[in-house]
C-alpha positions in Angstrom: 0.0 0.0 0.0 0.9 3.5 -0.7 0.0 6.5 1.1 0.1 9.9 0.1 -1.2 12.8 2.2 -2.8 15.6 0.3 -4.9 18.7 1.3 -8.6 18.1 0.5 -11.1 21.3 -0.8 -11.9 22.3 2.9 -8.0 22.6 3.6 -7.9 20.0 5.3 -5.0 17.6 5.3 -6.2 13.9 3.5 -4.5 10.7 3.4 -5.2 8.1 0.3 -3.7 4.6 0.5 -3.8 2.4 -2.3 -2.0 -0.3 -4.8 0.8 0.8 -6.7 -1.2 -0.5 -9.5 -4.2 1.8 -8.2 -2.1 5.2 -8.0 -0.6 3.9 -11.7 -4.8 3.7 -12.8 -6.2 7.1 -10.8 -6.5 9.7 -13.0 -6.0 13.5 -12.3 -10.0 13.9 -12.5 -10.6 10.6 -9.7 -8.2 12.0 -7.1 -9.8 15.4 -7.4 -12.7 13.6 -7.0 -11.6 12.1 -4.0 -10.8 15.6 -2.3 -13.8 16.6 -2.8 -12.8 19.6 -5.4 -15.1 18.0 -8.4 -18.2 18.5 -5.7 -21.5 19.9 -7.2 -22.0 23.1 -6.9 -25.1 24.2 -4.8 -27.6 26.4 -7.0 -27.8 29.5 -5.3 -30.7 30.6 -3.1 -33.3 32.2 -4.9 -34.0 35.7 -4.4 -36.8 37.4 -3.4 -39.0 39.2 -5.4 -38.6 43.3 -4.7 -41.2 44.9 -3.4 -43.4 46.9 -5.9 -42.0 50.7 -5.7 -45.2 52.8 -4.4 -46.8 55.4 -6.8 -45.5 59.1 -6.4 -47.8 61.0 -4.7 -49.6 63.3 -7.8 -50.4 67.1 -6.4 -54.0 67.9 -7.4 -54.0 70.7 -10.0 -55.2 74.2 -9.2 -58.7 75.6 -10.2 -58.4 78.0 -12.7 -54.7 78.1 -14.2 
């Protein structure tokens, strides 16, 4: 077995054992995998709706002019 210590998509520090003939097989892609840096991505929260925007206050017009 072979063990190789790595640090994982948290920062954290990650050990993977395996076969020689394992490590000669993993690809880049699998051991990103394995640290957790190929995760899905969360879809974002949605956001709310704004509030309408209240109508302007009109001035009635004067009598006469």
């Amino acid at each position: 077995m072979i063990t190789r210590a790595y640090p994982n998509a948290k920062g954290e520090r990650q050990e993977v054992a395996m076969t020689a003939a394992e490590w000669e097989a993993l690809t880049v892609e699998q051991l990103q995998d394995m640290l957790g840096f190929n995760a899905p991505v969360p879809a974002p929260a949605a956001i709310p709706a704004a509030a309408p925007a209240a109508a302007p206050f009109a001035k009635p017009k004067a009598k006469g002019k």
